[in-house]
TORPA-4810 file (N, C-alpha, C, O; in nm, 3 decimals):
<nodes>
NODE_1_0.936_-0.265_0.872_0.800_-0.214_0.868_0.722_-0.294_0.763_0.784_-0.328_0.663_X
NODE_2_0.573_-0.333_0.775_0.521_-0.413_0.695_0.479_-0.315_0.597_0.481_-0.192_0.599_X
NODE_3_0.439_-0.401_0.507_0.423_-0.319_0.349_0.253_-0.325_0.327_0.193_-0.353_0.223_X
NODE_4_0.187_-0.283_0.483_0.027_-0.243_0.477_-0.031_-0.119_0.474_0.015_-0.013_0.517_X
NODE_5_-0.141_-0.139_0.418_-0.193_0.045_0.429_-0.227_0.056_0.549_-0.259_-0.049_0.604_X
NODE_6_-0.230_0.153_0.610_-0.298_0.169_0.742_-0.422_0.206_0.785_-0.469_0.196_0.899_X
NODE_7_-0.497_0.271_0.637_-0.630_0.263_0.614_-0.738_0.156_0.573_-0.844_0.133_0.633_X
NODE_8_-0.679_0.079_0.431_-0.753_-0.018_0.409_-0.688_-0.172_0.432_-0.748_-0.268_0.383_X
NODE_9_-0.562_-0.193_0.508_-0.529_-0.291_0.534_-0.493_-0.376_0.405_-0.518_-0.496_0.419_X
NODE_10_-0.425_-0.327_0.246_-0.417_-0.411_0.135_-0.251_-0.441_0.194_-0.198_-0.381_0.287_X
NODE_11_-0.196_-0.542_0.118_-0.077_-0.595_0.134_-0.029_-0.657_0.019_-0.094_-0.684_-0.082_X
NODE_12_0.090_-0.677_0.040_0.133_-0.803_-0.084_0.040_-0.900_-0.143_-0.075_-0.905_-0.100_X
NODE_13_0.076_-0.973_-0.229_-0.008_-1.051_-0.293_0.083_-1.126_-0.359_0.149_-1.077_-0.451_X
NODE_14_0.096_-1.245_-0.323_0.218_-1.346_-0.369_0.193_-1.432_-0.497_0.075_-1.466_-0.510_X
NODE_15_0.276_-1.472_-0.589_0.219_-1.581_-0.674_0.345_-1.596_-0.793_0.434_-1.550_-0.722_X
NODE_16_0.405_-1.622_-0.906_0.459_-1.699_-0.948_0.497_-1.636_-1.050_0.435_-1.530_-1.063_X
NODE_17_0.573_-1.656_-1.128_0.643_-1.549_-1.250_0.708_-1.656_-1.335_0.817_-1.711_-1.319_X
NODE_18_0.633_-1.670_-1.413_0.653_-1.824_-1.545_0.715_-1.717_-1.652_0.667_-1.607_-1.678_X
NODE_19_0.842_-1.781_-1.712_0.886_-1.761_-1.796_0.879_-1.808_-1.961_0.770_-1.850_-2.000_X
NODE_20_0.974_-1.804_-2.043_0.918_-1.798_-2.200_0.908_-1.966_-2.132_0.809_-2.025_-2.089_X
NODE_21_1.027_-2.002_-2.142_1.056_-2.143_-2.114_1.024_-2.213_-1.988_1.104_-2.289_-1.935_X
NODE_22_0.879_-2.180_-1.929_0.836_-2.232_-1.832_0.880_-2.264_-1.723_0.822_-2.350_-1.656_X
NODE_23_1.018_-2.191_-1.668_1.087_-2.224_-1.563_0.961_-2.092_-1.462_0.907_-1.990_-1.504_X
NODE_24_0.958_-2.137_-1.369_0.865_-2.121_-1.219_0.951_-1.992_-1.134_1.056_-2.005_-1.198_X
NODE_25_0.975_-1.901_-1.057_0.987_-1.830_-0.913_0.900_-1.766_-0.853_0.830_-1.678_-0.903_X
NODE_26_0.896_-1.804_-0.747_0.804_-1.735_-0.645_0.868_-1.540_-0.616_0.982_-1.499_-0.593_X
NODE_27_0.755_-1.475_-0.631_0.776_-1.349_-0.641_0.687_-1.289_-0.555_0.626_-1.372_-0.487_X
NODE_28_0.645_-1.124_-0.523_0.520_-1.069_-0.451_0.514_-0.915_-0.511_0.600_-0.830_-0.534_X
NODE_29_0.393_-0.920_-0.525_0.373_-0.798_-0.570_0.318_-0.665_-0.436_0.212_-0.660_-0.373_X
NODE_30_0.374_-0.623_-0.433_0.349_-0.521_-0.302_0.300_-0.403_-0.353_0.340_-0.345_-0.453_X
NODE_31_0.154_-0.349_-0.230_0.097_-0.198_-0.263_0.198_-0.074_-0.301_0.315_-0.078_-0.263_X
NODE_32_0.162_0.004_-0.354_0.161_0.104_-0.407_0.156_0.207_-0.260_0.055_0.274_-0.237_X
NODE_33_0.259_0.208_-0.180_0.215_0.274_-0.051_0.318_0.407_-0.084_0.410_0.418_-0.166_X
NODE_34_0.250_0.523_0.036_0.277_0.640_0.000_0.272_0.695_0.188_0.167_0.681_0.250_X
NODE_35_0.375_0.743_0.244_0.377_0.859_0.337_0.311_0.979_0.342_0.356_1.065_0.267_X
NODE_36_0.210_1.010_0.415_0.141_1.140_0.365_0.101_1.138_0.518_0.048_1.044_0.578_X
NODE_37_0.141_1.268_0.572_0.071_1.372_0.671_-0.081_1.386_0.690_-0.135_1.484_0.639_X
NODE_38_-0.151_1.303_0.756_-0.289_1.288_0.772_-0.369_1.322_0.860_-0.295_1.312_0.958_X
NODE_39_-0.476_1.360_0.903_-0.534_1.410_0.988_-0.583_1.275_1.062_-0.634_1.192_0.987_X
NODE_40_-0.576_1.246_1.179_-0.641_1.096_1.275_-0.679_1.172_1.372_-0.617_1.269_1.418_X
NODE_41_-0.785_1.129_1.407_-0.859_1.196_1.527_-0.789_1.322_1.581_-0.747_1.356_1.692_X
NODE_42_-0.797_1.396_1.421_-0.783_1.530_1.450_-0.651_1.616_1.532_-0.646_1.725_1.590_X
NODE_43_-0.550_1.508_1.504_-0.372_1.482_1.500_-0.322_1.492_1.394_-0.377_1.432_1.301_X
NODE_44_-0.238_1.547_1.375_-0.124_1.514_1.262_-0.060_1.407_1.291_0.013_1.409_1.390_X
NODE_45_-0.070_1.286_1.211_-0.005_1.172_1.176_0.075_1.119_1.065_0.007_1.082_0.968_X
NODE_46_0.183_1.108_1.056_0.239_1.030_0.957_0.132_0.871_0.929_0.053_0.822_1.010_X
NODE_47_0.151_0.842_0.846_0.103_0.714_0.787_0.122_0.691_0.654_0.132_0.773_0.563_X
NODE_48_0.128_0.567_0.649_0.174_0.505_0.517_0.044_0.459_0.431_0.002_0.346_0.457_X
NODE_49_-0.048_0.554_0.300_-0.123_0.497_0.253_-0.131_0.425_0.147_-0.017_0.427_0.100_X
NODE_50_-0.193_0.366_0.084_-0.188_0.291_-0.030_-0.235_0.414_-0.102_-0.288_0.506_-0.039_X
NODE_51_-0.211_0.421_-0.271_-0.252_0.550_-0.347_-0.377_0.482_-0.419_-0.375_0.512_-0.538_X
NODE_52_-0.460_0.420_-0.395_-0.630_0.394_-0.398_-0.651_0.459_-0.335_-0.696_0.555_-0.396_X
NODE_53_-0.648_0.490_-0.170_-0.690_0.538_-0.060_-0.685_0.666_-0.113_-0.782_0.740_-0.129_X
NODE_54_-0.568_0.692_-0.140_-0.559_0.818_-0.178_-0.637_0.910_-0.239_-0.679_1.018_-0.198_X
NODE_55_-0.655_0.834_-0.377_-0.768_0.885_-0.457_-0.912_0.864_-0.468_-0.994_0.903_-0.551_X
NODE_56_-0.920_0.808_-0.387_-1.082_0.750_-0.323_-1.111_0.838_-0.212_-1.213_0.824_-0.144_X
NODE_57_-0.997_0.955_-0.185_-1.034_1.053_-0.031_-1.080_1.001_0.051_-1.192_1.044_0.078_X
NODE_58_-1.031_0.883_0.138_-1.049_0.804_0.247_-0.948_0.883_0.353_-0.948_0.870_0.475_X
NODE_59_-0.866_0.962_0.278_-0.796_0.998_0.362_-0.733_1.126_0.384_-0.620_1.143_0.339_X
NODE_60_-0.802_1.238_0.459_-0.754_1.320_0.478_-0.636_1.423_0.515_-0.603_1.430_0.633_X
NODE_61_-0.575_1.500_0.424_-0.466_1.557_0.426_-0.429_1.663_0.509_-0.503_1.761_0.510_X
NODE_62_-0.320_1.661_0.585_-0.277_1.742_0.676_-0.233_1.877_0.631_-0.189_1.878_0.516_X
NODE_63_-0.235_1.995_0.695_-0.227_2.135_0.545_-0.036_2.133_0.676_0.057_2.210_0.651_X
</nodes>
C-alpha cells in the first residue's frame, strides 16, 4: 500500500542524511498517516489520513 493521504495526496519526500563525517545515504521521510473511519459520500470508509488533514477537519469522522 502506498504511503499517500487519500485526502490531500502528501507522500514521502526523499533526500539525504549527511553525517558528522560527511559520509552521504539516501533516506525518505514518509507522512504521518493515520486509519480513521470517515464519512465519503455519506459511507463509512476506512482511509488512511495524513494527521494535518486531520487537524485542519478536512476530514470527517465516522461516529
Amino acid at each position: 500500500m502506498a504511503q499517500r493521504c487519500q485526502i490531500c495526496g502528501k507522500g514521502p519526500h526523499y533526500g539525504n542524511v549527511i553525517s558528522h563525517a560527511n559520509n552521504t545515504r539516501r533516506r525518505r521521510w514518509n507522512p504521518n498517516l493515520r486509519r480513521v473511519r470517515a464519512l465519503v459520500n455519506g459511507a463509512r470508509k476506512k482511509i488512511r489520513v495524513c494527521t494535518a488533514c486531520l487537524r485542519s477537519g478536512r476530514v470527517k469522522k465516522a461516529a
